[in-house]
N, C-alpha and C positions, 0 to 999 in steps of 0.2 A: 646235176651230179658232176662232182669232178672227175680230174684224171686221176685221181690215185683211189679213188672210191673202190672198194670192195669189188675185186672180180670184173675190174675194168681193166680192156686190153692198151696197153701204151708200149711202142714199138713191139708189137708182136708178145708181149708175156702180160701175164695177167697181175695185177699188184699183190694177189697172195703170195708171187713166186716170183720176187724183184730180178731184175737185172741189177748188173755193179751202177748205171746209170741215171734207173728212178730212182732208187734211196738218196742221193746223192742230190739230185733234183728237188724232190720232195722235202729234203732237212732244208734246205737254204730258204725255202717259198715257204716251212714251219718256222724258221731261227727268225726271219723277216717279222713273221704274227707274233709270232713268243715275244721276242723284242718289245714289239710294239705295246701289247699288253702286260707288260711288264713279268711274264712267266718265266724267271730263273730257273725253275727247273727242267724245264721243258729245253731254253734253251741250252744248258747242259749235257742234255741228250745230244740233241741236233750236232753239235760241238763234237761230243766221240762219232756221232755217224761220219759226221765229213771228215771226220779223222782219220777215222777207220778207212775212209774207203780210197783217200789220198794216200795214205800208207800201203794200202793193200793189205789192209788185218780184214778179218771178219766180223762184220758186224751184230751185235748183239741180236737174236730177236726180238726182245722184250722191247728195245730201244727203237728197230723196225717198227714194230708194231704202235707204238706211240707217236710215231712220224705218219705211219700209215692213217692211222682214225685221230690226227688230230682235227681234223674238221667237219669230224662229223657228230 
């Protein structure tokens, strides 16, 4: 199981309930796989998340949530 798996604690929060931290974590280690398997869309996502979180906007959920269960 990995770290970002459902209801896994990673520094102290659980991944239903991100820190500014894992999202941020979690897109760059999905942009890498996306990349690689050549999913444009996916890394599009990953792209507003680290954007988002470099800027200090809020991050989308829907867009969370696709970073979250992309490997499962």
């Amino acid at each position: 199981m990995n770290a970002i798996a459902f209801g896994a604690v990673t520094h102290g929060v659980t991944a239903d309930q991100p820190s500014s931290d894992i999202p941020l974590d979690a897109a760059w280690i999905v942009l890498e796989a996306a990349n690689d398997l050549g999913d444009h869309v996916t890394v599009d996502i990953c792209r507003r998340v680290i954007d988002a979180n470099l800027n200090g906007a809020p991050v989308s959920p829907s867009d969370l949530h696709v970073i979250v269960d992309y490997f499962r």
